[in-house]
LOKE-143491 format. One line per 4 residues: number of its first residue (from 1); their letters; for each residue x, y, z of C-alpha. Coordinates in nm, 3 decimals. Each point is the difference from the previous one (the first is absolute). Example, Ala and Ser with C-alpha at 12.3 -4.5 7.8 and 13.67 -1.06 7.14 Angstrom:
<rs>
1	AS	1.230:-0.450:0.780 ~ 0.137:0.344:-0.066
</rs>
This chain:
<rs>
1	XXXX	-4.833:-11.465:8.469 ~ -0.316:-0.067:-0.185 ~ 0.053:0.258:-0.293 ~ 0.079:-0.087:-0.329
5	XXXX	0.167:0.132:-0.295 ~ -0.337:0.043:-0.152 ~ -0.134:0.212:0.298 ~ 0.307:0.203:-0.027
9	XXXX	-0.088:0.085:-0.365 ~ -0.358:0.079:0.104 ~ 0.177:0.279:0.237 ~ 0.197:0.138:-0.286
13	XXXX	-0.290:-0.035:-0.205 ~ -0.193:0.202:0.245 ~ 0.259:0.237:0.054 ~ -0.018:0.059:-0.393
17	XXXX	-0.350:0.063:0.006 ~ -0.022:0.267:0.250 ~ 0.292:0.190:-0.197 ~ -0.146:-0.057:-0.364
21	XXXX	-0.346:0.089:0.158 ~ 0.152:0.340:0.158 ~ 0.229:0.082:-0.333 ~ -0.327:-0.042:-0.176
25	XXXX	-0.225:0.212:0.220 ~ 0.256:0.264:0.000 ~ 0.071:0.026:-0.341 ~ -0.380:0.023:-0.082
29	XXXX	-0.022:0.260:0.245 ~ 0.268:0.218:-0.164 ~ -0.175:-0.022:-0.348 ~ -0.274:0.132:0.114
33	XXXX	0.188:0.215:0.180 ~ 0.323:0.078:-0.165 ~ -0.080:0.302:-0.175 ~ -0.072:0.139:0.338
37	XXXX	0.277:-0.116:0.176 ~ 0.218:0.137:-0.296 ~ -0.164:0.342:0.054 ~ 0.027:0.000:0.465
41	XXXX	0.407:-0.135:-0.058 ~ 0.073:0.257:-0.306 ~ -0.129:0.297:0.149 ~ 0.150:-0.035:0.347
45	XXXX	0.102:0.263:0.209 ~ 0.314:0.069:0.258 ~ -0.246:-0.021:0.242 ~ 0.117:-0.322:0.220
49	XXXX	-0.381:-0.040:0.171 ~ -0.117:-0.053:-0.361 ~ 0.236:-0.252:-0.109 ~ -0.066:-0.161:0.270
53	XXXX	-0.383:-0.020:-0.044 ~ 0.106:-0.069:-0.357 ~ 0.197:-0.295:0.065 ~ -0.271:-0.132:0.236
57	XXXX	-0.258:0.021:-0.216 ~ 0.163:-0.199:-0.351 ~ 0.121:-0.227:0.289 ~ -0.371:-0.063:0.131
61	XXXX	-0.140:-0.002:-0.364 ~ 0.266:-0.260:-0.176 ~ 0.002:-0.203:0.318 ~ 0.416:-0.007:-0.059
65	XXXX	0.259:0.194:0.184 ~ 0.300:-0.161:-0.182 ~ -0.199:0.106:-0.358 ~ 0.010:0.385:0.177
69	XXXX	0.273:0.019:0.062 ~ 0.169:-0.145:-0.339 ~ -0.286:0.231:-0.166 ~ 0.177:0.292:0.233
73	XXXX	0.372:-0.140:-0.086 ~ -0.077:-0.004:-0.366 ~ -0.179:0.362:0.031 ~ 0.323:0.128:0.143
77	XXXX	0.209:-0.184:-0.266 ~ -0.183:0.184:-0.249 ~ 0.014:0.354:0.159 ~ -0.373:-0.012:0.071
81	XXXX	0.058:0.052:0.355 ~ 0.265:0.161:0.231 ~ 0.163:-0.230:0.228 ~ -0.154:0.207:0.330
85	XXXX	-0.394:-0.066:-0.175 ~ 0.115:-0.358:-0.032 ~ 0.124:-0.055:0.350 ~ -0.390:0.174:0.146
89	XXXX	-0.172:-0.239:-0.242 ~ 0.210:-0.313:0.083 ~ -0.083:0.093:0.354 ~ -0.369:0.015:-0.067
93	XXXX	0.024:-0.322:-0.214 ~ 0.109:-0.200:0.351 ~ -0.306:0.126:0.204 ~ -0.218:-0.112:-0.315
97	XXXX	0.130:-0.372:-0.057 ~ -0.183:-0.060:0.392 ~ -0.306:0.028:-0.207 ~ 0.056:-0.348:-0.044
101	XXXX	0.032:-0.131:0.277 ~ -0.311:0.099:0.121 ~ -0.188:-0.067:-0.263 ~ 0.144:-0.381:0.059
105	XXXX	-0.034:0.033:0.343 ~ -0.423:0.139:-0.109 ~ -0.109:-0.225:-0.226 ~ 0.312:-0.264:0.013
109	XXXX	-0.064:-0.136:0.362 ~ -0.337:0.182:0.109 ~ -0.213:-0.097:-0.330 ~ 0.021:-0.336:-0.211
113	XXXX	0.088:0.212:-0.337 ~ 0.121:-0.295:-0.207 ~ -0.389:-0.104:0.012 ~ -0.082:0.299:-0.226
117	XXXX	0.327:-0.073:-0.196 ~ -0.155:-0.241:-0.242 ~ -0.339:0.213:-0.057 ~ 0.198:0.345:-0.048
121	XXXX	0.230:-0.177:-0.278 ~ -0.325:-0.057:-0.168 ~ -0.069:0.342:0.069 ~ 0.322:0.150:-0.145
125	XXXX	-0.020:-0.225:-0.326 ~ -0.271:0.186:-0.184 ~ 0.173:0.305:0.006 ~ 0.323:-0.160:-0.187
129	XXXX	-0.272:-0.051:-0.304 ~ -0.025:0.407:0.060 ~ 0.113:0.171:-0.350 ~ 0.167:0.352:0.270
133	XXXX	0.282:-0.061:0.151 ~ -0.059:0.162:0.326 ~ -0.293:-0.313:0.042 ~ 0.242:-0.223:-0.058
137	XXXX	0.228:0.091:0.242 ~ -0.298:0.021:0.267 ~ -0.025:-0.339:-0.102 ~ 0.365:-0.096:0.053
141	XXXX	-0.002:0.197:0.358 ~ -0.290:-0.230:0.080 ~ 0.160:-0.316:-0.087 ~ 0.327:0.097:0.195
145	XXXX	-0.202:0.075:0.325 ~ -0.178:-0.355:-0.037 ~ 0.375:-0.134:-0.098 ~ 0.108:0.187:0.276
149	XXXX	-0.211:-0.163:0.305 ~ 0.015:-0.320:-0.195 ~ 0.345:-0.018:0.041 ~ 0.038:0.104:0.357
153	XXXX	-0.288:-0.249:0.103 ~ 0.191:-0.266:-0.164 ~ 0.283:0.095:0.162 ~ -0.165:-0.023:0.351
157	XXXX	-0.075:-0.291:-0.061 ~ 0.340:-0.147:-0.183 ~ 0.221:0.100:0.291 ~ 0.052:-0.335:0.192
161	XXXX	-0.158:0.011:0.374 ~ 0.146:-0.038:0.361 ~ -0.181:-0.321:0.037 ~ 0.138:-0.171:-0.296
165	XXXX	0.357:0.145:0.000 ~ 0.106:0.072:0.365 ~ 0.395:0.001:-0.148 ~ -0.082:0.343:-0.112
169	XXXX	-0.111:0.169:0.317 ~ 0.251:-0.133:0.146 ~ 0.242:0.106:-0.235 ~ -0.175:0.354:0.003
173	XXXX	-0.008:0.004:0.434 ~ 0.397:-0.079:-0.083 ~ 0.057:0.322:-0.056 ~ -0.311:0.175:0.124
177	XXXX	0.108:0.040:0.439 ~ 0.338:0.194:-0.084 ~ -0.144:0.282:0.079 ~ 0.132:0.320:-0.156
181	XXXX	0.213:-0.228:-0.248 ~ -0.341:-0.144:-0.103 ~ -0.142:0.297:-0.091 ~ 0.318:0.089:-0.264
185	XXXX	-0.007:-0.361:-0.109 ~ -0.388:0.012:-0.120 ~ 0.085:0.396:-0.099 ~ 0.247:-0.173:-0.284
189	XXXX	-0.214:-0.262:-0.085 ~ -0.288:0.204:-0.089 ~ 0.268:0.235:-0.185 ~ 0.179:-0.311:-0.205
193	XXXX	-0.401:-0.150:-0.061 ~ -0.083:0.343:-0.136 ~ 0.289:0.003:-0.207 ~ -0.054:-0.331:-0.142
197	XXXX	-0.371:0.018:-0.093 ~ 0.045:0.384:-0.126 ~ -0.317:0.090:0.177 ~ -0.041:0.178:0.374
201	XXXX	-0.395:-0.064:-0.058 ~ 0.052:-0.366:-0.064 ~ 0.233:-0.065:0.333 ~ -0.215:0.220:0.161
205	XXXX	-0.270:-0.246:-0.041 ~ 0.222:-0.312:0.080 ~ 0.103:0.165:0.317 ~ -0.370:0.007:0.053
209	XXXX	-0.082:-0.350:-0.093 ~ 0.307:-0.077:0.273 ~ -0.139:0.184:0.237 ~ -0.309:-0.081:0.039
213	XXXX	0.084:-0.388:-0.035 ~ 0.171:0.099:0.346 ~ 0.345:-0.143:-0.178 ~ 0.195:0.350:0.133
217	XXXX	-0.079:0.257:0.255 ~ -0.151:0.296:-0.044 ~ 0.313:0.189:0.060 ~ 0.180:-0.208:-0.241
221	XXXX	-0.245:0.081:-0.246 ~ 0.040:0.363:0.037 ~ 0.370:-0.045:-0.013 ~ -0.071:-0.179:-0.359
225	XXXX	-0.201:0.263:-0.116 ~ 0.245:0.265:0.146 ~ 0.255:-0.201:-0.251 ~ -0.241:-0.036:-0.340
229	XXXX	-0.007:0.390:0.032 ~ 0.349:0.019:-0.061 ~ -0.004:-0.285:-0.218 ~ -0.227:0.154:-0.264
233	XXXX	0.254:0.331:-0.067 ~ 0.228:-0.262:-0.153 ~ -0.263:-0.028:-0.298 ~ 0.074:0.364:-0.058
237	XXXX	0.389:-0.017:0.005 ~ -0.023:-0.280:-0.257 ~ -0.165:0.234:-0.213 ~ 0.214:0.281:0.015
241	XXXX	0.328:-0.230:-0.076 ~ 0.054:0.095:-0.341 ~ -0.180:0.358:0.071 ~ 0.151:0.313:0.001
245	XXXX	0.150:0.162:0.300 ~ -0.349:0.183:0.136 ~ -0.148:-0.308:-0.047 ~ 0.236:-0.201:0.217
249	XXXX	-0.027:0.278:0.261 ~ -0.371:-0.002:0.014 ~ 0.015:-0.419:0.057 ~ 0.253:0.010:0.215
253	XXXX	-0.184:0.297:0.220 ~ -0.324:-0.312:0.008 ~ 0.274:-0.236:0.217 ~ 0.152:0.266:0.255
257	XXXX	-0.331:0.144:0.056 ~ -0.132:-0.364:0.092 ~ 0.316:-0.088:0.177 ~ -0.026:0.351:0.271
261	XXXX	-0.367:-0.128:0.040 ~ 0.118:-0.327:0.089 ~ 0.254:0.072:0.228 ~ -0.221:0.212:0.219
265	XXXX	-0.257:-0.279:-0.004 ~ 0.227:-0.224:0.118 ~ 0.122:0.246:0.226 ~ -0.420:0.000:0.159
269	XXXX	-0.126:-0.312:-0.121 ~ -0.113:-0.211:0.320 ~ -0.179:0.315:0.127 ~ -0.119:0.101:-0.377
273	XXXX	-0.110:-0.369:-0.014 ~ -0.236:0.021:0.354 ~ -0.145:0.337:-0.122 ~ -0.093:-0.193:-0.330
277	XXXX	-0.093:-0.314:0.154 ~ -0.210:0.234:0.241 ~ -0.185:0.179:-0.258 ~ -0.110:-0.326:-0.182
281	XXXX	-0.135:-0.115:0.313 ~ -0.195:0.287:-0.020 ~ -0.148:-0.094:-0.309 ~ -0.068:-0.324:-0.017
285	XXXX	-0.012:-0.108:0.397 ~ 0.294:-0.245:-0.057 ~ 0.347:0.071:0.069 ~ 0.205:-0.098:-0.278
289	XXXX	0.293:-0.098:0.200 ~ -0.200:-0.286:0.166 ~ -0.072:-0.176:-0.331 ~ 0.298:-0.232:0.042
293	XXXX	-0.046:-0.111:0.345 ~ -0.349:-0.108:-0.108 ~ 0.088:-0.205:-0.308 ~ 0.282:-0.172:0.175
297	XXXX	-0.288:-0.053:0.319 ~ -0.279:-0.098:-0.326 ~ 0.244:-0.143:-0.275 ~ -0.290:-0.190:-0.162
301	XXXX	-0.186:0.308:-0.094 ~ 0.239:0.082:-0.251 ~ -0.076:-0.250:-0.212 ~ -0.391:0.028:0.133
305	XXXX	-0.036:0.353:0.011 ~ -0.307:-0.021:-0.205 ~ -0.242:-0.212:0.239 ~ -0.263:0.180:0.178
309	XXXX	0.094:-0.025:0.356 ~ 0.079:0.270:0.224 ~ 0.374:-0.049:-0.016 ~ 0.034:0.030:-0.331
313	XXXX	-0.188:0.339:0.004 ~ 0.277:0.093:0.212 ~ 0.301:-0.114:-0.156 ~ -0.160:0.227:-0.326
317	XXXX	-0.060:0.304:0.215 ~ 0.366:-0.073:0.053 ~ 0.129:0.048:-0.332 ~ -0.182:0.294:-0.071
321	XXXX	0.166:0.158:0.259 ~ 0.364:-0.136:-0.080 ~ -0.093:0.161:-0.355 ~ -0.130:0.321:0.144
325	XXXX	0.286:0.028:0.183 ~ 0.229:-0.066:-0.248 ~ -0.206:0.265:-0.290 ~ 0.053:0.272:0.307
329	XXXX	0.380:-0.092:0.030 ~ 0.022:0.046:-0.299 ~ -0.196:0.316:-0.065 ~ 0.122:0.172:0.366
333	XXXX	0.340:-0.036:-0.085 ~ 0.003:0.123:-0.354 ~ -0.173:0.322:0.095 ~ 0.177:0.072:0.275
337	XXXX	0.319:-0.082:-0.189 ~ -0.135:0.251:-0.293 ~ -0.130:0.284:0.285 ~ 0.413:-0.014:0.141
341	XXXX	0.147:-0.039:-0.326 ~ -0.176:0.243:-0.241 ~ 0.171:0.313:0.173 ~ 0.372:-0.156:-0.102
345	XXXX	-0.086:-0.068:-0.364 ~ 0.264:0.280:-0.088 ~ 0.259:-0.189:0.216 ~ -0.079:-0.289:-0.173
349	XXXX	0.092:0.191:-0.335 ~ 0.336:0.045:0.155 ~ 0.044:-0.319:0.139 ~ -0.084:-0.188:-0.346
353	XXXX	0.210:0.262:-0.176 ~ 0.288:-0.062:0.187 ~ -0.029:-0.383:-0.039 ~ -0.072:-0.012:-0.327
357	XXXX	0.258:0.278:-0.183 ~ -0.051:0.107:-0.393 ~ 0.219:-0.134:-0.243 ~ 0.262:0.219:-0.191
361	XXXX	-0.208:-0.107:-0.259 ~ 0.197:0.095:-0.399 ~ -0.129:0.053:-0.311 ~ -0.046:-0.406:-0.071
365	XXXX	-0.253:-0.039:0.312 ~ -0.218:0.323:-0.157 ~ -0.101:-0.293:-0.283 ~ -0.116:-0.253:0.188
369	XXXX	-0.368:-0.029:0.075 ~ -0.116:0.223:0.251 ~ -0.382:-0.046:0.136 ~ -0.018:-0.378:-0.046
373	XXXX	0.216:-0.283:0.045 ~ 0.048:-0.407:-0.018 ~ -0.131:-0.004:0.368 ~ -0.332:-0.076:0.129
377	XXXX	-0.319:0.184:-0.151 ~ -0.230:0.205:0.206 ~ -0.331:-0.069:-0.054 ~ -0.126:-0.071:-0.377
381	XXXX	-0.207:0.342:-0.028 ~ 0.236:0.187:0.186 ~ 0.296:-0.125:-0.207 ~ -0.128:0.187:-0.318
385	XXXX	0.105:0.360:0.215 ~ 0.363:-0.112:0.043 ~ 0.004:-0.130:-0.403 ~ -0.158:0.390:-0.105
389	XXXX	0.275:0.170:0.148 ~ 0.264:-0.237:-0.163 ~ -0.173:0.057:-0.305 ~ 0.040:0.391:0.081
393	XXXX	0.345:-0.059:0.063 ~ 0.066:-0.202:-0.337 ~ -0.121:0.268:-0.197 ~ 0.220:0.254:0.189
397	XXXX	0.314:-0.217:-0.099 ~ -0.119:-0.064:-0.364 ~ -0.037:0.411:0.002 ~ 0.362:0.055:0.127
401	XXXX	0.134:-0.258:-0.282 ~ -0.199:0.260:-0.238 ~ 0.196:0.246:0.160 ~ 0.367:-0.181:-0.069
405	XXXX	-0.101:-0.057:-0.330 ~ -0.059:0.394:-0.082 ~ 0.270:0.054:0.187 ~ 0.193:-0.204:-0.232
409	XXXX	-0.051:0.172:-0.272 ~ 0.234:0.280:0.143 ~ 0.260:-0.176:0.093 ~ 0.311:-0.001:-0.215
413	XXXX	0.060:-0.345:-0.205 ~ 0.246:-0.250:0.121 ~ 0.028:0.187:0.282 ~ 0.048:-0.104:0.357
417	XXXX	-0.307:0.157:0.122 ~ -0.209:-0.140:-0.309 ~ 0.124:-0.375:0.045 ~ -0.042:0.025:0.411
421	XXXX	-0.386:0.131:-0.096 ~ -0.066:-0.271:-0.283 ~ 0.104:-0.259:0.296 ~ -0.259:0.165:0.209
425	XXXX	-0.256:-0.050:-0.246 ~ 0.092:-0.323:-0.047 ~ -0.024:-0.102:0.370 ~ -0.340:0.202:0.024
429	XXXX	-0.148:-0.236:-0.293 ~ 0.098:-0.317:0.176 ~ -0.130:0.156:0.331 ~ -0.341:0.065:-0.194
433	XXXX	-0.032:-0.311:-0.103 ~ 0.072:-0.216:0.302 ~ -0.190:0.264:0.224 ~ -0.327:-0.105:-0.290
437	XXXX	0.075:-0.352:0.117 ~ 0.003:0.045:0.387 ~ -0.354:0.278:-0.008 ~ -0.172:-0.298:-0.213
441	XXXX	0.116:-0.318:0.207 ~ -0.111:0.200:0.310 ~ -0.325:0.153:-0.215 ~ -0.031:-0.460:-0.084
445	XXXX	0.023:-0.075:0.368 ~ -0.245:0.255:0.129 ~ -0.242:-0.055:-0.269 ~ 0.049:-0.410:0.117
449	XXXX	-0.132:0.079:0.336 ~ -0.352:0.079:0.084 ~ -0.073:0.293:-0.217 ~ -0.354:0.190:-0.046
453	XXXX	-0.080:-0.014:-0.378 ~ 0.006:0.344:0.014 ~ 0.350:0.004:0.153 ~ 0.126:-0.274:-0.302
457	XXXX	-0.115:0.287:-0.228 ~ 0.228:0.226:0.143 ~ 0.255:-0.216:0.014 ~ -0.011:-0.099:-0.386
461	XXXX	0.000:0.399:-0.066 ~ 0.309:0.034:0.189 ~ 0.147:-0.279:-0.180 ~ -0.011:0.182:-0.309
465	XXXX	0.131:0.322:0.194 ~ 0.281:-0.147:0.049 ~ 0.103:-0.185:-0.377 ~ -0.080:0.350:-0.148
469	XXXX	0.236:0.158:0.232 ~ 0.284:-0.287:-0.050 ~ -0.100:0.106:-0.356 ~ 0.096:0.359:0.064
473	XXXX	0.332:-0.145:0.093 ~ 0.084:-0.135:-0.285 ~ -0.108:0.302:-0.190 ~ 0.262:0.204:0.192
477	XXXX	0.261:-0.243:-0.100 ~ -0.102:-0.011:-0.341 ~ 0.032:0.373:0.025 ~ 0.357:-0.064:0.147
481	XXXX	0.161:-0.262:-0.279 ~ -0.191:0.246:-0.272 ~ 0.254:0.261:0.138 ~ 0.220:-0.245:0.028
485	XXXX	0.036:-0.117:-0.369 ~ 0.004:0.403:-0.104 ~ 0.307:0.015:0.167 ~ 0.138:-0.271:-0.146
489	XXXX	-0.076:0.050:-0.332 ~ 0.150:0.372:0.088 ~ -0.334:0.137:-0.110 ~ -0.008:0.367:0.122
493	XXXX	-0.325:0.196:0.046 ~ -0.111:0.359:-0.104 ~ -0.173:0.244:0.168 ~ -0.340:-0.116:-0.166
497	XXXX	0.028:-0.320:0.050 ~ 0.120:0.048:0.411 ~ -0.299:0.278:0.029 ~ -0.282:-0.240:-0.133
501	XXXX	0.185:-0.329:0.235 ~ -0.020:0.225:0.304 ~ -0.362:0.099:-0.078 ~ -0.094:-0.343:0.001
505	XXXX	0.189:-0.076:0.286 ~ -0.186:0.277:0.190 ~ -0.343:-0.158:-0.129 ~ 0.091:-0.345:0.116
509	XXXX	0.174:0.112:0.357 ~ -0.345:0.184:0.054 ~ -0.213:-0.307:-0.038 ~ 0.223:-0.167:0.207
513	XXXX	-0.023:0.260:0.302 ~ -0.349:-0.034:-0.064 ~ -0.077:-0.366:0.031 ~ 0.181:0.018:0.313
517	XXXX	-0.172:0.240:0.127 ~ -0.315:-0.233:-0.096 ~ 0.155:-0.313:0.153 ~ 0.099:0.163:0.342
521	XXXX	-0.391:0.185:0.107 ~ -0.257:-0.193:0.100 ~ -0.306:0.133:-0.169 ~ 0.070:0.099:-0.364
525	XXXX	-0.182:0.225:-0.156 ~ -0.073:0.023:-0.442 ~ 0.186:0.367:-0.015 ~ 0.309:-0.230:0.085
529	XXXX	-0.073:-0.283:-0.246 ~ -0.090:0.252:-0.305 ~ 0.326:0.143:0.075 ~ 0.202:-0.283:-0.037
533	XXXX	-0.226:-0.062:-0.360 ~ 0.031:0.317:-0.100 ~ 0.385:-0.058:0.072 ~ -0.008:-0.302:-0.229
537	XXXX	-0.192:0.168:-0.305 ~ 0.310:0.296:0.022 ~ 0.268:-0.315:-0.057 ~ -0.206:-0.162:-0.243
541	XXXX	-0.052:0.298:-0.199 ~ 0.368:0.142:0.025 ~ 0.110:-0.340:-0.086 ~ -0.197:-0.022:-0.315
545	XXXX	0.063:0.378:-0.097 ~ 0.455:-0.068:0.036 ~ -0.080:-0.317:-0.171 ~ -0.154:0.197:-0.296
549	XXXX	0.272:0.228:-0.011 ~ 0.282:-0.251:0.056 ~ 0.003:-0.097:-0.368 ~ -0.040:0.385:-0.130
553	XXXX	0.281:0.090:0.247 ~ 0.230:-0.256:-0.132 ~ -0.037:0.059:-0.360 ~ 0.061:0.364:0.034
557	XXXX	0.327:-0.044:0.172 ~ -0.131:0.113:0.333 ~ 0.154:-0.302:0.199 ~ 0.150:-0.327:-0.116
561	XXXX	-0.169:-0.312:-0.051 ~ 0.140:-0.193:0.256 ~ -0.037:0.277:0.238 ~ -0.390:-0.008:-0.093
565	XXXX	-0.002:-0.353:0.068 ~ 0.143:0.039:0.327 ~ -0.248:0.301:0.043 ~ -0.266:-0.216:-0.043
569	XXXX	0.079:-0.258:0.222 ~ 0.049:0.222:0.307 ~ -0.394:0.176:-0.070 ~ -0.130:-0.339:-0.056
573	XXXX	0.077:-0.137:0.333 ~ -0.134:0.317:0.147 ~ -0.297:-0.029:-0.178 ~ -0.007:-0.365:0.121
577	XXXX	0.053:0.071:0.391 ~ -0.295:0.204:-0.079 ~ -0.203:-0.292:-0.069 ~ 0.148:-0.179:0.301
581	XXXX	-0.121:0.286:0.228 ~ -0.353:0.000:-0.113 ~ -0.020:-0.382:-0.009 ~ 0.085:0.042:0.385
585	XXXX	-0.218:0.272:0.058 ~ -0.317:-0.236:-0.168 ~ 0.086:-0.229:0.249 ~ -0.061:0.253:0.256
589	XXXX	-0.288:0.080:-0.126 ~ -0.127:-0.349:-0.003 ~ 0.097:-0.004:0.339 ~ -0.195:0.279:0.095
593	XXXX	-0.349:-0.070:-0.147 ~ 0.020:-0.359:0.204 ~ -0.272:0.041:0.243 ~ 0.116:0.001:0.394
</rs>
């Protein structure tokens, strides 16, 4: 066999192209775009036809089903979306990846794109010199389309022929005239290839390049396509492994939604093939399901196909009907699969629910982090949603510590019920500060992928969102081991002294509510941010005005020294969480005035 180890890397090579050329086309496509696609996905509706248009159109526009549906996964994860929205838009996310395939089948077979390659990456560099963002990523959507048809030229061309390796048709014709067993054997293999190369577009265009080289049938290459569908859901499930239970559910509902469509395809799928094959004739004058019997009549034109003769003509018109055929497969079946299956999205719901049961979940599984995970990221932009409402979340916690730490002060020393609550508090503050690890490391890896400027902004804000709020925790423990030593020093409080704590508990328990009433909306508005100042000149001036009286008090008798100490501490660390809040809330702010 006259292919070397070096041609082989040229194929993988190849292969790498085309994938870095579509991650980079689609990921310029969704900073320009992101903001939008933020806005279609949050504000979705029950209404199934919608999601369904919705999924079709992200689909079409980031040129990705698999980063969809991990986008829809991760949207569920974070309570974005119900798990009926997510099924309609995973549905419309599988008739949107055959986008793809045509425009291969356009531009990848009918026009010579990879000639404009070179001159549109000259095009696309000027705008990376562009001081806006949003021209920069036009530039970077460029560059991945030139990548893009680069890559799959290459891989045309890296793909060893019939003429020079004959041991792999025949290994291919091996198990290519077992008729039904055939078609399940290629099904798998486009399934496993999908799997492997984490990409339905990319095996989509292989299957293509196979094709049309007249290596398999055309039935067989339906069959393989028939399989990458299936194989892409697995992208999905990977993602939702260390989700929570809605997210698992709304993965899971991707793979038995693909695997009913495939069994009635392969139910229909010599007739459904005939129709197809039938309806490319139509288009191009060349039945697609001939294209074998004339390579193996013409095996020299494969490696000739670009002469001028007649024959070669021919053997073109050929593949542009094997990848017609193919691209209507593709897009046939997905419709029609989404026109049956979009009136059982409710059984679905059941079905996935009954699979996939909720955990008796206890109090230790309320810590753990809720919206994001170790898992796979959704798309860079996208990400930041799923990292706001942990951030919401965090605050919540850090608010309900507050709460054990005024509660606290109630509770009888040396008591059962005082040491049980202490241990709470303690487990909270470790909980704050390992959840502060996990929403930066995940804030580092998002802001490591392709990120707008804008977006790195944002994430840098919502960095310091989140230390402020760890900071909060330690303020309620500080609270906490303040009450603490009182006790043990047997230090008892008057009524004064318990009136003015509670006051400035109240003070500091309303700037709290209030920042997380900030953190949770979406458009913020200055009544809410003057309140939480306003807040935060109340505990500054209360502070200073006990601190001025401590002294006084003491000396006439009013409360003992030590107890004014103690007194002290606890309105200090109120005063402090103060600070803490409107540190957090200036981040918001910062947030805010970055322009869109």
């Amino acid at each position: 066999m006259e292919y070397s180890f070096f041609d082989f890397l040229r194929l993988i090579g190849s292969l790498g192209l085309f994938l870095y050329g579509m991650k980079t086309m689609s990921e310029g496509l969704q900073k320009i775009a992101g903001d939008r696609m933020r806005s279609i996905l949050s504000a979705m509706t029950s209404n199934r036809f919608m999601g369904v248009l919705t999924g079709l159109l992200i689909t079409a526009l980031i040129q990705s089903s698999s980063a969809t549906t991990v986008m829809v996964v991760s949207f569920v994860n974070a309570g974005l979306l119900s798990l009926a929205q997510s099924i309609s838009v995973i549905m419309g996310a599988n008739i949107g990846t055959t986008l793809t395939a045509w425009v291969i089948s356009f531009f990848g077979f009918a026009v010579d794109i990879s000639a404009f390659a070179i001159p549109l990456i000259g095009l696309a560099i000027p705008f990376f010199f562009s001081s806006k963002s949003k021209r920069r990523s036009i530039g970077e959507l460029i560059l991945g389309f030139s990548f893009l048809f680069m890559g799959l030229a290459f891989l045309k061309d890296s793909v060893p022929d019939i003429k020079s390796s004959p041991e792999v048709l025949e290994f291919l014709t091996t198990y290519s005239d077992m008729g039904f067993a055939s078609v399940l054997i290629f099904f798998f293999v486009g399934a496993i290839l999908t799997l492997i190369v984490q990409s339905s577009s990319a095996t989509v265009a292989i299957t293509l390049i196979m094709s049309s080289k007249g290596w398999i049938p055309f039935e067989l290459a339906v069959a393989m396509v028939l399989g990458e569908n299936l194989g892409t859901t697995i992208t999905a499930n990977i993602a939702a492994i260390s989700g929570n239970v809605q997210a698992k559910r709304a993965a899971f509902s991707h793979f038995i939604f693909n695997i009913f469509g495939v069994l009635w395809m392969l139910a229909v799928i010599s007739p459904f093939t005939k129709m197809v094959s039938g309806l490319a004739e139509g288009m191009t004058g060349f039945s697609p399901e001939g294209l074998q019997g004339f390579v193996n009549s013409h095996p020299e034109l494969v490696s000739s196909a670009g002469e001028d003769n007649a024959l070669a003509e021919q053997y073109i018109a050929y593949q542009t009907s094997v990848s017609y055929g193919l691209s209507l497969f593709h897009t046939i079946y997905n419709i029609i699969n989404v026109t049956v299956m979009i009136w059982f999205v409710n059984v679905y719901v059941k079905i996935v629910s009954t699979v996939i049961k909720n955990k008796k979940t206890g109090e230790e599984e309320e810590f753990q982090l809720k919206y994001i995970s170790a898992g796979m990221l959704s798309t860079s932009e996208l990400s930041l949603l799923q990292a706001k409402k942990e951030i919401e979340l965090f605050s919540v916690r850090m608010t309900r510590m507050f709460g054990m730490s005024r509660d606290l002060m109630n509770e009888k020393p040396d008591s059962e019920a005082f040491n049980k609550l202490y241990s709470r508090i303690q487990k909270y503050e470790q909980i704050s500060d390992n959840m502060e690890l996990e929403i930066a490391r995940y804030l580092n890896n998002i802001s490591d992928g392709r990120l707008s400027f804008e977006g790195k902004m944002r994430v840098n804000a919502m960095m310091t969102e989140t230390t402020e709020i760890e900071s909060i925790g330690d303020s309620c423990y500080s609270l906490a081991r303040a009450i603490q030593r009182k006790n043990t020093e047997h230090i008892e409080f008057n009524d004064y002294i318990n009136e003015h704590i509670q006051a400035m508990l109240n003070l500091a328990s309303k700037a709290l509510d209030n920042m997380n009433v900030i953190l949770a909306k979406n458009n913020i508005d200055e009544a809410d941010i003057n309140k939480t100042y306003n807040i935060e000149m109340e505990l500054n001036n209360y502070r200073n005005m006990l601190r001025s009286a401590n002294m006084d008090n003491i000396n006439s008798k009013k409360y003992e020294y030590k107890a004014g100490i103690h007194f002290m501490d606890i309105i200090s660390e109120c005063e402090k969480l103060g600070d803490y809040v409107v540190n957090v809330i200036d981040a918001v702010r910062e947030k805010r005035s970055i322009k869109k």
